[in-house]
C-alpha positions, 0 to 999 in steps of 0.5 A, spaced: 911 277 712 917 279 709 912 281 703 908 286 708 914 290 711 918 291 704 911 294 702 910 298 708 918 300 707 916 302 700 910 306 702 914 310 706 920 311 702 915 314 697 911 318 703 918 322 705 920 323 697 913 326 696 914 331 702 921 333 700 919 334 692 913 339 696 916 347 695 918 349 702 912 354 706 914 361 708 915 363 714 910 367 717 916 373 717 915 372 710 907 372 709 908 380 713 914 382 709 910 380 703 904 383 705 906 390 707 911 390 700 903 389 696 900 395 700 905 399 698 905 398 692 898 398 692 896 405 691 891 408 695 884 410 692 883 418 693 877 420 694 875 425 688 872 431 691 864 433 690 864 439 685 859 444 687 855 449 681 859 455 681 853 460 682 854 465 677 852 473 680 849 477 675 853 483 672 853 489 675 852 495 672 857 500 671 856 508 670 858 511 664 865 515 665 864 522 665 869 525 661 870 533 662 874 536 656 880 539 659 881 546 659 886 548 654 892 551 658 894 557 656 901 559 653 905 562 659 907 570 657 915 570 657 917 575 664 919 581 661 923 586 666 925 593 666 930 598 668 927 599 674 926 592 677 933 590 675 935 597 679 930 594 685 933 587 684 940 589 685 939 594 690 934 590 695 928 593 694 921 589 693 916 592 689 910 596 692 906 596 685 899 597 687 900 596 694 900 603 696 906 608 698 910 606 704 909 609 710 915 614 713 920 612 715 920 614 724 923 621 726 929 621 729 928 628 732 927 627 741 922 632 741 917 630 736 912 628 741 914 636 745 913 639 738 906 636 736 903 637 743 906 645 743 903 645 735 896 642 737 896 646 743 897 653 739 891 650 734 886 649 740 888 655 743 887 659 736 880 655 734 878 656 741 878 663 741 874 663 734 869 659 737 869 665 744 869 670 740 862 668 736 859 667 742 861 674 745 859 677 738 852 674 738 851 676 745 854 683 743 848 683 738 842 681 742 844 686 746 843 691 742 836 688 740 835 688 746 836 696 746 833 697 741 827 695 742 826 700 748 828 705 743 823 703 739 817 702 745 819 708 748 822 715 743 824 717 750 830 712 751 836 714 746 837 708 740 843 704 741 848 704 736 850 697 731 856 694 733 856 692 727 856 699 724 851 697 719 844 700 717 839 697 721 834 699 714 829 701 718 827 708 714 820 708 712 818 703 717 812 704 721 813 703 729 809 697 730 814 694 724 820 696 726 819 693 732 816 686 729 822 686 725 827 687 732 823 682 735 824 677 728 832 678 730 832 678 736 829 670 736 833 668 730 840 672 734 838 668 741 838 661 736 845 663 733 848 665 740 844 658 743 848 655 737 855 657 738 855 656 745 854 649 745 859 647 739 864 651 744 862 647 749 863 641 745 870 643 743 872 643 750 869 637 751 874 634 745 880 638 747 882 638 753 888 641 755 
């Protein structure tokens, strides 16, 4: 019996020396704290990404450059000045070169408008008075012609005498062409009268006073 419990004793004894020999196993805060200190260190795998063909585009055309040849520029003349543009300059004039001569300076006179209208009036009058004085002419001749017609057609009737002091040419002339003659001046003296009396009535129309 003592030989059973000194082994039994032994056995034990050697059982608790074999557990304590046993390295000790970590706590399960440990196993988390190694696990997370093994995936940081770990990197992650990164995906490479997919690389496309890069699609190549053809080449476009490009129009030759025009090239146009400058003009060569001109040397400027040098300014030359005479006496005359100096005299301008320091007087204050402008140079009126080929535009002409300046328009007159405005009268100072206050009865120009009286004394234009008294010159025009005056040369109506004058011009007016020419214009009458054809027309009484001519109707002084066809009067005559008139006369004279009545001489020649009947001897009895005394002949009028010209205003115009001129010879009438009718020496040599048989009596049928004297009177065709009057009668040619007659029409050509009525024309000249009708003439005269329309561009006297014009005038008036023109120049009223």
């Amino acid at each position: 019996m003592r030989t059973r419990a000194g082994a039994a004793a032994l056995g034990a004894g050697l059982a608790i020396l074999a557990l304590l020999a046993l390295p000790p196993s970590p706590t399960l805060a440990e196993q988390a704290s190694s696990s997370t200190s093994q995936s940081q260190k770990s990197p992650a795998k990164k995906h490479s990404p997919q690389t496309r063909p890069a699609q190549t585009h053809p080449a476009k055309k490009t129009a030759p450059a025009r090239t146009s040849a400058a003009p060569a520029k001109k040397q400027a003349k040098p300014l030359v000045f005479t006496d005359a543009d100096l005299e301008k300059y320091h007087t204050g004039g402008e140079a009126t070169a080929g535009r002409g001569t300046a328009p007159p300076a405005p009268s100072s006179d206050p009865l120009k408008a009286f004394k234009d209208k008294a010159e025009k009036d005056r040369w109506r009058q004058t011009r007016s008075a020419e214009l009458q004085k054809r027309v009484a002419d001519l109707e002084g001749k066809l009067r005559f012609l008139e006369q004279k017609r009545l001489s020649i057609q009947n001897p009895l009737v005394p002949r009028p005498v010209d205003p115009s002091g001129e010879s009438d040419g009718d020496a040599g002339l048989s009596g049928e062409e004297r009177l065709a003659k009057n009668d040619e001046e007659i029409r050509n003296t009525n024309s000249q009268l009708e003439t005269a009396r329309k561009e006297l009535a014009s005038f008036l129309a023109a120049n009223p006073e």
